[in-house]
C-alpha positions, -999 to +999 in steps of 0.1 A: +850+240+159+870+231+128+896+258+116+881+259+079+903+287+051+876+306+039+873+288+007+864+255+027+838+276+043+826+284+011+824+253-003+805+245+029+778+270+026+772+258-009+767+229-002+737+240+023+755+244+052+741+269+074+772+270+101+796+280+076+774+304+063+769+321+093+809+316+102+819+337+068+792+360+081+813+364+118+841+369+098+831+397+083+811+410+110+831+441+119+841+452+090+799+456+087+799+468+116+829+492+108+805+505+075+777+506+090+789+534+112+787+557+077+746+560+086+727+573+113+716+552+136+684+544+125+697+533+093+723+510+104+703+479+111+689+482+080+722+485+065+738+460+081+711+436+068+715+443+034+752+435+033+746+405+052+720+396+023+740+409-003+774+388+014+748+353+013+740+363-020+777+367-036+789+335-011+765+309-028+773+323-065+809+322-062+826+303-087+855+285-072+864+273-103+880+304-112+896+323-083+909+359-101+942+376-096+942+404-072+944+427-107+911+409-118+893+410-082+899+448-082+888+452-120+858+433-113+850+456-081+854+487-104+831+474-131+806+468-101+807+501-088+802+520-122+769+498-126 
């Protein structure tokens, strides 16, 4: 297995490849996993899923053209939770 940044892996996935998809998905996994933990149990498949969809979902939008400043990311996730 290659050792990809996560930008490559990125770049990957948009491209329609499914392994570093599922690879940025690993990544992430417990962190998920960590969340996930918030719900009862019967909830946290069902949560788990949706940040996996939601992860796909932001992955094949990104814009790599324009990777923000830590004080933009952080402005950006502010905005996002307000909405």
């Amino acid at each position: 297995m290659e050792n990809n940044t996560l930008l490559e892996l990125v770049a990957k996935a948009q491209s329609g490849d499914r392994d570093a998809l599922y690879q940025i998905l690993n990544q992430f996994a417990p962190l998920v996993k960590k969340h996930s933990r918030s719900v009862g149990r019967s909830d946290r498949e069902d949560l788990e899923q949706s940040i996996h969809e939601k992860l796909t979902e932001k992955i094949l939008a990104y814009d790599r053209s324009r990777i923000p400043t830590l004080t933009e990311f952080i402005h950006t996730l502010e905005k996002e939770q307000r909405e």
